[in-house]
Backbone as a chain_set.jsonl record, in Angstrom:
{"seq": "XXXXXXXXXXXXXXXXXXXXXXXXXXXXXXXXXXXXXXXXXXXXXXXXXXXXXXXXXXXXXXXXXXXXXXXXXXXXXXXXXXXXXXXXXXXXXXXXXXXXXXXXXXXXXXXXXXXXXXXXXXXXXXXXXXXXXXXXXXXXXXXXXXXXXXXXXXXXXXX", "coords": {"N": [[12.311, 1.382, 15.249], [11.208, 4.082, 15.435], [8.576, 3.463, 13.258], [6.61, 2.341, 14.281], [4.77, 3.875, 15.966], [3.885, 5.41, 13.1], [2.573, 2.893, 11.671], [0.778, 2.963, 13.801], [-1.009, 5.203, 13.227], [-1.983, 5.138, 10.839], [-3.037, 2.556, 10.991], [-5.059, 4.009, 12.692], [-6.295, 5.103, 11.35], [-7.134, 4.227, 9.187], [-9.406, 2.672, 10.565], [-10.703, 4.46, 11.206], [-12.191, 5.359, 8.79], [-13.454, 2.81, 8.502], [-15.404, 2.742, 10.564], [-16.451, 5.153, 9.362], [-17.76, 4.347, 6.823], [-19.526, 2.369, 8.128], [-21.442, 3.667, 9.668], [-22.342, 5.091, 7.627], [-23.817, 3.461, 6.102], [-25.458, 2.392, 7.647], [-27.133, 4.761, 7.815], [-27.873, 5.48, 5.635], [-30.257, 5.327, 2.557], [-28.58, 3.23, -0.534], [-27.869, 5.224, -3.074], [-29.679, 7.205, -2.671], [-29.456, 10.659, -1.743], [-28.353, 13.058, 0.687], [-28.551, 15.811, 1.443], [-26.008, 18.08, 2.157], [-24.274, 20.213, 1.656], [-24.759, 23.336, -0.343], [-22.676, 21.831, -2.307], [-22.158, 19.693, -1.267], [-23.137, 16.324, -0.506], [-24.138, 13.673, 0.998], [-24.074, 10.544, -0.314], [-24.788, 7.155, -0.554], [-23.166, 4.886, -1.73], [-21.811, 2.257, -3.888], [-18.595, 0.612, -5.096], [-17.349, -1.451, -7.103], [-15.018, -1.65, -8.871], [-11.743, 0.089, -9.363], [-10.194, 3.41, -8.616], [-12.643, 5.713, -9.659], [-14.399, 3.684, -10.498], [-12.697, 2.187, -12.306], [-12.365, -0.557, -14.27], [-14.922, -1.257, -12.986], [-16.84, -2.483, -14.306], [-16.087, -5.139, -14.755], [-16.319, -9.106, -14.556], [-15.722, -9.765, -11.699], [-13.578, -10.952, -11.336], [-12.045, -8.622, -11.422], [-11.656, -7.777, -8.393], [-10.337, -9.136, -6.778], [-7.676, -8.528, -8.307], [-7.217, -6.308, -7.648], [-7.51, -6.316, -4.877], [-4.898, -7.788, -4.267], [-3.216, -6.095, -5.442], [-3.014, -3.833, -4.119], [-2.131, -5.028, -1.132], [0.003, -5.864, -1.966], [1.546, -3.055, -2.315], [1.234, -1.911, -0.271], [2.562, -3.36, 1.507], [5.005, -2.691, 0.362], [4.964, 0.361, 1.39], [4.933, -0.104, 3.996], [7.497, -1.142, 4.259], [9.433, 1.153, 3.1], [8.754, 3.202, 4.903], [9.177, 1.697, 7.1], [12.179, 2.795, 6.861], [12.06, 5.332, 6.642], [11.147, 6.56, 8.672], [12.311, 7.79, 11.26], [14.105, 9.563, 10.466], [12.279, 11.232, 8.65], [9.532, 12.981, 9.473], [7.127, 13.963, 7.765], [7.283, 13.0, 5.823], [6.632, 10.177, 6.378], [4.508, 10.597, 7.423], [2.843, 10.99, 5.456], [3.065, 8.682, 4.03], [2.021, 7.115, 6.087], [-0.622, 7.557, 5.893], [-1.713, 7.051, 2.912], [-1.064, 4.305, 3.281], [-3.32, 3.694, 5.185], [-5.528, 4.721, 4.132], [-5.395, 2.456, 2.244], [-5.665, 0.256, 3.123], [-7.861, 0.559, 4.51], [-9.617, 0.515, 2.155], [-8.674, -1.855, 1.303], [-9.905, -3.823, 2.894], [-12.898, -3.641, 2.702], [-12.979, -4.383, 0.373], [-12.285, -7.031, 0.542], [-14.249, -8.16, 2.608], [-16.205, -6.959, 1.674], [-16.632, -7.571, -1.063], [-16.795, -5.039, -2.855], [-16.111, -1.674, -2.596], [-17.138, 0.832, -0.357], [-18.667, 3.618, -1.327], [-19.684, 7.428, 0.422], [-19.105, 10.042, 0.044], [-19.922, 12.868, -1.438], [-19.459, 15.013, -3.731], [-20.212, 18.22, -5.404], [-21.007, 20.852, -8.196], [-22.896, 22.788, -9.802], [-23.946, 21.474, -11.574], [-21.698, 19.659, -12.241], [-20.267, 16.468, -11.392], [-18.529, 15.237, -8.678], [-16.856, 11.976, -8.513], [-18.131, 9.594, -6.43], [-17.046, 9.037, -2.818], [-14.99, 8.361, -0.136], [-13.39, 7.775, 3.234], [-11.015, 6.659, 3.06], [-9.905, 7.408, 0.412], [-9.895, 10.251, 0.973], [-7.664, 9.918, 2.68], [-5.62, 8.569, 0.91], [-5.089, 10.349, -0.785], [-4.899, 12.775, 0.504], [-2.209, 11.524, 1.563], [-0.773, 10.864, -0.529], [-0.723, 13.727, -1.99], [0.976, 15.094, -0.171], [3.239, 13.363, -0.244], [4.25, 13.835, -2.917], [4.811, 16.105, -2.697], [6.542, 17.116, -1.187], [8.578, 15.776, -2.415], [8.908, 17.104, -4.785], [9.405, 19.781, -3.374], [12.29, 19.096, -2.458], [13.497, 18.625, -4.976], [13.051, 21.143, -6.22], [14.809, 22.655, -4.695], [16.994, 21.174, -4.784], [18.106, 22.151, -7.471], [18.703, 24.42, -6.856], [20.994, 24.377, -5.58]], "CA": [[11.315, 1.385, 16.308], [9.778, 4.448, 15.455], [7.997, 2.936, 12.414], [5.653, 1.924, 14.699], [3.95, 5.18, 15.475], [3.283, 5.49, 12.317], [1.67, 2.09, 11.584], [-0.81, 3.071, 14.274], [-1.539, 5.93, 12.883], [-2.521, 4.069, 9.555], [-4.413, 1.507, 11.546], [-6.21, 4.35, 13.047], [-7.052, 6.191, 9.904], [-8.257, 2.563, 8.554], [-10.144, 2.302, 11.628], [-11.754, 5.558, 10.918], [-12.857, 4.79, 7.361], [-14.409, 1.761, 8.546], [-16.389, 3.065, 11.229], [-17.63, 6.269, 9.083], [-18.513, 3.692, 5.999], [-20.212, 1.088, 8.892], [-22.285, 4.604, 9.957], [-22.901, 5.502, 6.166], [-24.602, 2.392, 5.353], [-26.561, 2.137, 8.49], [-27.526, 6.101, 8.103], [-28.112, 6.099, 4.536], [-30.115, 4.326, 1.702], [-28.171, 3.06, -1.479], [-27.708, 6.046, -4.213], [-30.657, 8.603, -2.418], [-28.438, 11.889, -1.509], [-28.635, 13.513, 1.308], [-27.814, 17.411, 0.637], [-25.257, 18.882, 3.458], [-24.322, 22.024, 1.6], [-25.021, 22.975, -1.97], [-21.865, 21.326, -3.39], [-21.59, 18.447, -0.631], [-24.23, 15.483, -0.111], [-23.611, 11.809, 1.507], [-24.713, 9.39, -1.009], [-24.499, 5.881, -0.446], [-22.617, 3.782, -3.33], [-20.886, 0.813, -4.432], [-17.769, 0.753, -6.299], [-16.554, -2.848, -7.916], [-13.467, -1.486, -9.528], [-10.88, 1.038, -8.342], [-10.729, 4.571, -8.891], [-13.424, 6.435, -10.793], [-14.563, 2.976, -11.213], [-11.955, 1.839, -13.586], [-12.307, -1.839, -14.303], [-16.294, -1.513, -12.593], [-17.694, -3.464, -14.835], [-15.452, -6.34, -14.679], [-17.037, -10.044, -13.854], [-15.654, -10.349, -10.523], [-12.107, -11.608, -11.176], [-10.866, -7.289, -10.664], [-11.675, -7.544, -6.74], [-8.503, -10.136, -6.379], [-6.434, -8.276, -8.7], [-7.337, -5.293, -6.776], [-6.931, -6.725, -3.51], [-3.558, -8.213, -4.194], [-2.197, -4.967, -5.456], [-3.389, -3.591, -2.57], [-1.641, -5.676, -0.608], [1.626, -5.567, -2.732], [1.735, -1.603, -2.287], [0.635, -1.812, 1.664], [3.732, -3.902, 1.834], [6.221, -1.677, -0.168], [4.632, 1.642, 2.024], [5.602, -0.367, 5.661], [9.15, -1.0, 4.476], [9.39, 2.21, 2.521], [7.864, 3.511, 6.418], [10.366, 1.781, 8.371], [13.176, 3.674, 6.256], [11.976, 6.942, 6.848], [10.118, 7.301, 9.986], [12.882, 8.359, 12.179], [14.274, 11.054, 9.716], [11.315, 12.252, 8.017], [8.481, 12.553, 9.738], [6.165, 14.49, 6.997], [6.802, 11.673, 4.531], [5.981, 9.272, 7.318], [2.886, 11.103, 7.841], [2.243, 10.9, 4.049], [2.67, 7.212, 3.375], [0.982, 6.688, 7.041], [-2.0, 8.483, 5.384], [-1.947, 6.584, 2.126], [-1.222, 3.015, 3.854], [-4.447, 3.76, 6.091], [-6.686, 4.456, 2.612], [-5.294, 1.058, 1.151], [-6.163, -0.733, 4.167], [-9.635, 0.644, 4.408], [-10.426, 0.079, 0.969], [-9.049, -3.125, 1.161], [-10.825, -4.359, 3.847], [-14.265, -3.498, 2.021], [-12.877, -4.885, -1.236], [-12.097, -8.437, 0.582], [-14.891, -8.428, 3.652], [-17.91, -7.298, 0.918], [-16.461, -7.182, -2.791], [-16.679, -3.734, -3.118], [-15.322, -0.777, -1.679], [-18.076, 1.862, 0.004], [-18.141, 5.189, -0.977], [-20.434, 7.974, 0.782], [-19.377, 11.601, 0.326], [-19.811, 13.513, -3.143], [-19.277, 16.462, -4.415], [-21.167, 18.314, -6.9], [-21.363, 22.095, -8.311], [-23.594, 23.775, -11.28], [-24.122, 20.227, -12.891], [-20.506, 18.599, -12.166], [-20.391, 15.35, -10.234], [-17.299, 14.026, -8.879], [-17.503, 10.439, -8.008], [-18.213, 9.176, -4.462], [-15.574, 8.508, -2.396], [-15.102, 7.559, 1.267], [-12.274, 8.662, 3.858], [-9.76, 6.303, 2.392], [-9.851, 7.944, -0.669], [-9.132, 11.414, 1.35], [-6.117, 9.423, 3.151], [-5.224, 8.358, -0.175], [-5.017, 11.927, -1.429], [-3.685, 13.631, 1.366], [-1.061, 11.35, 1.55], [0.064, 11.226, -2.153], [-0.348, 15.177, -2.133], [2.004, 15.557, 0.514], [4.606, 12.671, -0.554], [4.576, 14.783, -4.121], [4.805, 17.816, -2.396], [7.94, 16.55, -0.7], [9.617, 15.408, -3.635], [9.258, 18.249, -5.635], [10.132, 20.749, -2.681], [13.38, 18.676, -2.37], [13.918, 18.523, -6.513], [13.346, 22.135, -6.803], [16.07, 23.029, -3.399], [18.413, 20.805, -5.308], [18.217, 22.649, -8.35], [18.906, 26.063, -6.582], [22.346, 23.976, -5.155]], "C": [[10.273, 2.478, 16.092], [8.366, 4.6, 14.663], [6.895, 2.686, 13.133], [4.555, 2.779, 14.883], [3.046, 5.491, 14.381], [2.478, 4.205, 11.508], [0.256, 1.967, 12.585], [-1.484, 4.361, 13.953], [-2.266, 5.476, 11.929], [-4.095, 3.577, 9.995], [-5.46, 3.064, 11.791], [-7.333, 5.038, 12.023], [-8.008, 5.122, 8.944], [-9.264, 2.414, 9.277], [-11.272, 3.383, 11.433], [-12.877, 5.402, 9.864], [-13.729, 3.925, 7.816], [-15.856, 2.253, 9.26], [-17.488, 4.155, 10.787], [-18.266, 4.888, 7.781], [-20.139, 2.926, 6.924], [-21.702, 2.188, 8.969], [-23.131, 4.809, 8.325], [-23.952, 4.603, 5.969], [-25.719, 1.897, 6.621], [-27.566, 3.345, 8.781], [-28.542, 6.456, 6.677], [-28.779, 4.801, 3.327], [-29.417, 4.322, 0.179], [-28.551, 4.423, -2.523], [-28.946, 6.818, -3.951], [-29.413, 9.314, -1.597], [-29.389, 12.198, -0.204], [-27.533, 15.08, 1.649], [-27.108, 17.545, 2.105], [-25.366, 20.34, 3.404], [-24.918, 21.734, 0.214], [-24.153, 22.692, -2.822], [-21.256, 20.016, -2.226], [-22.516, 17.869, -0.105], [-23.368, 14.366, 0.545], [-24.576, 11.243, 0.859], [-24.069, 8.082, -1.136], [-24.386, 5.253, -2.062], [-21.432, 2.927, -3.257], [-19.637, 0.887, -5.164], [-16.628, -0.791, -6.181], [-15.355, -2.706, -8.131], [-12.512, -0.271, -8.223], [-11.096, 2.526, -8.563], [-11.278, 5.383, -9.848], [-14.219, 5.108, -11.508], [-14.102, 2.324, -12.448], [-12.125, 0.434, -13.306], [-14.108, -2.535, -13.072], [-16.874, -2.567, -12.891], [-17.637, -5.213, -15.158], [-16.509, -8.085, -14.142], [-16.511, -10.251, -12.295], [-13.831, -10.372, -10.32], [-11.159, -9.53, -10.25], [-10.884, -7.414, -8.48], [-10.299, -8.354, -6.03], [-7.405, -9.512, -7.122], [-5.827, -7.137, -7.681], [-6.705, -5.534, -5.786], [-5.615, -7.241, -3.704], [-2.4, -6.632, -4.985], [-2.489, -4.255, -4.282], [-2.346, -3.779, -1.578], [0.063, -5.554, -0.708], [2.303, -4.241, -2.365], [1.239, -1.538, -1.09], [2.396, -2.374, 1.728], [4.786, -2.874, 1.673], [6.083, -0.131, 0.455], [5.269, 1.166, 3.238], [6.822, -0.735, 5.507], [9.606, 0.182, 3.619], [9.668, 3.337, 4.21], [9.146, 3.379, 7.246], [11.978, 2.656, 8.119], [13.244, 5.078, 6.941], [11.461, 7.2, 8.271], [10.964, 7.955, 10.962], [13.296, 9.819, 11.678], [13.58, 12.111, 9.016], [10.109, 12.335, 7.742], [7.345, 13.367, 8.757], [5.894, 13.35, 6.155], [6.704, 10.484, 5.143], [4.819, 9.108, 7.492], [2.135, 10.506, 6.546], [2.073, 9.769, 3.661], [1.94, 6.354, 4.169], [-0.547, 6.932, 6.187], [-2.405, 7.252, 4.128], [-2.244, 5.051, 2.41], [-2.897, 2.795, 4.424], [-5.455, 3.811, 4.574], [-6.47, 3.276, 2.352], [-5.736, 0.265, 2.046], [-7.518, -0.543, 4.038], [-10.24, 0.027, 3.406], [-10.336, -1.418, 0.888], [-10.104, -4.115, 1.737], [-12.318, -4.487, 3.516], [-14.157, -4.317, 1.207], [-13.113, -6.965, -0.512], [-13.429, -9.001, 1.3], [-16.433, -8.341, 2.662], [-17.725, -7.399, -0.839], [-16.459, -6.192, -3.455], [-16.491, -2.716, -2.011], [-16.942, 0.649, -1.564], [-17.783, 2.831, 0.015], [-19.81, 5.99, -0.381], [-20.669, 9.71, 0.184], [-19.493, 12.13, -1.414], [-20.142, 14.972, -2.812], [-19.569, 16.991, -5.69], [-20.793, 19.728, -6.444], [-22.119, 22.408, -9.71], [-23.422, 22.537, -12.07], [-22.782, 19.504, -12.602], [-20.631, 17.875, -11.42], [-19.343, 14.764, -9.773], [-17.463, 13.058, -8.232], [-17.052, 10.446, -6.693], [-17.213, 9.198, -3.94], [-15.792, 8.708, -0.931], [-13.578, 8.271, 1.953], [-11.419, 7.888, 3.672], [-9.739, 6.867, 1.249], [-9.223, 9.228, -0.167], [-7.597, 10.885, 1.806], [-5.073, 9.454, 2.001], [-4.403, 9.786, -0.998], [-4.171, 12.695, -0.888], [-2.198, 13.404, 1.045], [-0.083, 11.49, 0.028], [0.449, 12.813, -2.547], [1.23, 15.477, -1.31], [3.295, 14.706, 0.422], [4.983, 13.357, -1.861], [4.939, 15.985, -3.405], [6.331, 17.669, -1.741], [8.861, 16.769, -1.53], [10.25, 16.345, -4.438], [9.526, 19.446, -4.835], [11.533, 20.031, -3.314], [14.187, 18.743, -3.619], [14.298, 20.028, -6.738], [14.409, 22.902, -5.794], [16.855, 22.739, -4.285], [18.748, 21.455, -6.511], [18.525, 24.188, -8.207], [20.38, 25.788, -5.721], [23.287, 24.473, -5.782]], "O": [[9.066, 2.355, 16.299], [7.407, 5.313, 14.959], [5.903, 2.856, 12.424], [3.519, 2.651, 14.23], [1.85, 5.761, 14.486], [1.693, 4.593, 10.642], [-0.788, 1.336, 12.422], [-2.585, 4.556, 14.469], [-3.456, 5.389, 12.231], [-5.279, 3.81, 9.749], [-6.49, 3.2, 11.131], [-8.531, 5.319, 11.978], [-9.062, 5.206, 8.315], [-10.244, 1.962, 8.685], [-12.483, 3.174, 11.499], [-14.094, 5.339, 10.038], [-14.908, 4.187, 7.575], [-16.991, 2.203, 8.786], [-18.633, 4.318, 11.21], [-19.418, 4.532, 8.029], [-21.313, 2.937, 6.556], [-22.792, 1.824, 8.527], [-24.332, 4.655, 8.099], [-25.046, 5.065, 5.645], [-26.655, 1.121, 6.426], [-28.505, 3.275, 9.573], [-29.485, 7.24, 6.564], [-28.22, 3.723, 3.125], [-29.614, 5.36, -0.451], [-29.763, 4.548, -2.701], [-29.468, 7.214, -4.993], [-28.575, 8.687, -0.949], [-30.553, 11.86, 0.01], [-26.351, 15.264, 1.94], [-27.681, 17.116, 3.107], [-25.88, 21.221, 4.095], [-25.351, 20.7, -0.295], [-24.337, 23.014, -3.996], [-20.14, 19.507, -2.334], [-23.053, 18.483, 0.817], [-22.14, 14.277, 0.555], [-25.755, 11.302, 1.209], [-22.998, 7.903, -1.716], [-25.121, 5.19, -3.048], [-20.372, 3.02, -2.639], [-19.875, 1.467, -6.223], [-15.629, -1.052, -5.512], [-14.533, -3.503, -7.681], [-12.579, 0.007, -7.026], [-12.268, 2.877, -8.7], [-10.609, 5.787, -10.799], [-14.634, 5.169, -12.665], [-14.808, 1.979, -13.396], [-12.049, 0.105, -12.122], [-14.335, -3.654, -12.612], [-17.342, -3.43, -12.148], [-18.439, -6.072, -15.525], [-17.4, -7.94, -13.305], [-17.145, -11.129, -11.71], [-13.119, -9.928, -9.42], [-10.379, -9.27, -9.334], [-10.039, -7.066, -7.655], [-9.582, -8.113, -5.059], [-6.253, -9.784, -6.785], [-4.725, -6.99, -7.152], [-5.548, -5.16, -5.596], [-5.042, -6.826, -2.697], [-1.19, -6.416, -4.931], [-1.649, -4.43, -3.4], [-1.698, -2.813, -1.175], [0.957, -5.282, 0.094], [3.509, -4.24, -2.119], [0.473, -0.575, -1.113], [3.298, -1.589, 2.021], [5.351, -2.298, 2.603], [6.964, 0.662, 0.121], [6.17, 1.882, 3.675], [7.489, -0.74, 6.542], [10.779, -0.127, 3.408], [10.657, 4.037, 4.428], [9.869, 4.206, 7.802], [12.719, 3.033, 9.027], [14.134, 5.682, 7.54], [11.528, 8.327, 8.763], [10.363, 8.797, 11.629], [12.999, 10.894, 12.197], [13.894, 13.279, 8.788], [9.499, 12.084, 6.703], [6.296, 13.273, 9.395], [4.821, 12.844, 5.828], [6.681, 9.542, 4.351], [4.137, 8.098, 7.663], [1.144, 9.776, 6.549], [1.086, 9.523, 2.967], [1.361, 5.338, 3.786], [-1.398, 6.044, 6.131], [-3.376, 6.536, 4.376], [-3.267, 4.497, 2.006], [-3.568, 1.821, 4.08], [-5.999, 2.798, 4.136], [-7.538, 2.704, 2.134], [-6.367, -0.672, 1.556], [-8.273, -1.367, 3.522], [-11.15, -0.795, 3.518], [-11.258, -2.176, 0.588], [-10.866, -4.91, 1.187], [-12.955, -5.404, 4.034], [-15.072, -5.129, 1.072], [-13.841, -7.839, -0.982], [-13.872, -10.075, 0.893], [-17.395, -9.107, 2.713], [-18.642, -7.296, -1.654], [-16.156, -6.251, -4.647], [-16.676, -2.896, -0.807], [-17.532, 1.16, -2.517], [-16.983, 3.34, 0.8], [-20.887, 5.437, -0.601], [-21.688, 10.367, -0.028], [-19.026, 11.514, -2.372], [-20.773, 15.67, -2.019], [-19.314, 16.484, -6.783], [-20.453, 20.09, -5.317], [-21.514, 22.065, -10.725], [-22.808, 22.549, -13.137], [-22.978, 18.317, -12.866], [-21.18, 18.314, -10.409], [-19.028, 13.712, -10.33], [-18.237, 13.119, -7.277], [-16.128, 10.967, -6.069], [-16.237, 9.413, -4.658], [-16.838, 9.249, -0.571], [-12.847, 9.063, 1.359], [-10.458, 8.362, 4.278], [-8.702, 6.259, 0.982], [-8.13, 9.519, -0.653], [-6.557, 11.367, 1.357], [-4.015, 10.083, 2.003], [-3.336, 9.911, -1.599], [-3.135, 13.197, -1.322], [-1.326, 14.159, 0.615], [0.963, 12.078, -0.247], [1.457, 13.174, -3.154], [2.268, 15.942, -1.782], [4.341, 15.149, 0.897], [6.201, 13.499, -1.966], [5.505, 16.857, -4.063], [7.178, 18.467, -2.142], [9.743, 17.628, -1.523], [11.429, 16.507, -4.752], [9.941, 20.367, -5.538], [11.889, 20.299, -4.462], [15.406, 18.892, -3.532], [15.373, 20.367, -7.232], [14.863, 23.929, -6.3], [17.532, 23.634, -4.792], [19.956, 21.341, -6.718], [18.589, 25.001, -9.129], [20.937, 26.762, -5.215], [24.446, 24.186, -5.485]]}, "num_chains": 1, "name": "protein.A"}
């Protein structure tokens, strides 16, 4: 039961994504920056493939492979989810977090064919590629399900 919790957390973090992309693209035009600080702009962009643009350039067919792994790994996070949520709510939090990125992105990937990114980050000439608040979900959560793991690995090794 309390799996559930954390599937609305998800939703809401999906829900978030959507609504800052929906803002992005009604705020901002296609690939002109708009400086925040001097190592953080919002630039509107496209991305075909998955991360870092891997498989970008593809004819079309990656957006279904995409989306069905997607899908595949959304699945294996909400019964993964219902496992844990009563006993351990950090790594609840963490695959809540990640679920909510895969949703967002999917939802772009299926509703326009590509997934919207906005925020970038730049310093002294480096660029790292766009990325959107499923991508932070994404991150968070994988940081903190690693961060888990390897607390717990390196405890057991002091057993």
């Amino acid at each position: 039961m309390g799996y559930r919790r954390w599937l609305l957390v998800a939703a809401g973090g999906a829900g978030l994504d959507q609504l800052t992309k929906l803002w992005a693209q009604s705020a901002l035009s296609a690939y002109d920056s708009l400086e925040l600080l001097p190592v953080l702009s919002l630039t509107l962009g496209y991305n075909t493939g998955a991360a870092f643009s891997l498989l970008g350039g593809a004819e079309g067919w990656q957006r279904w492979l995409l989306a069905a792994v997607a899908v595949g790994v959304s699945a294996y996070l909400v019964h993964w989810l219902r496992q844990v949520a009563d006993q351990r709510p950090w790594l609840a939090l963490g695959l809540a977090l990640i679920l909510a990125g895969a949703a967002g992105n999917l939802i772009d990937r299926l509703r326009l064919g590509h997934v919207v990114d906005f925020i970038h980050l730049h310093y002294a000439g480096f660029h790292w590629p766009i990325f959107n608040v499923a991508d932070i979900g994404i991150t968070l959560g994988a940081g903190l399900v690693i961060g888990i793991y390897l607390l717990a690995s390196t405890s057991n090794d002091r057993a």
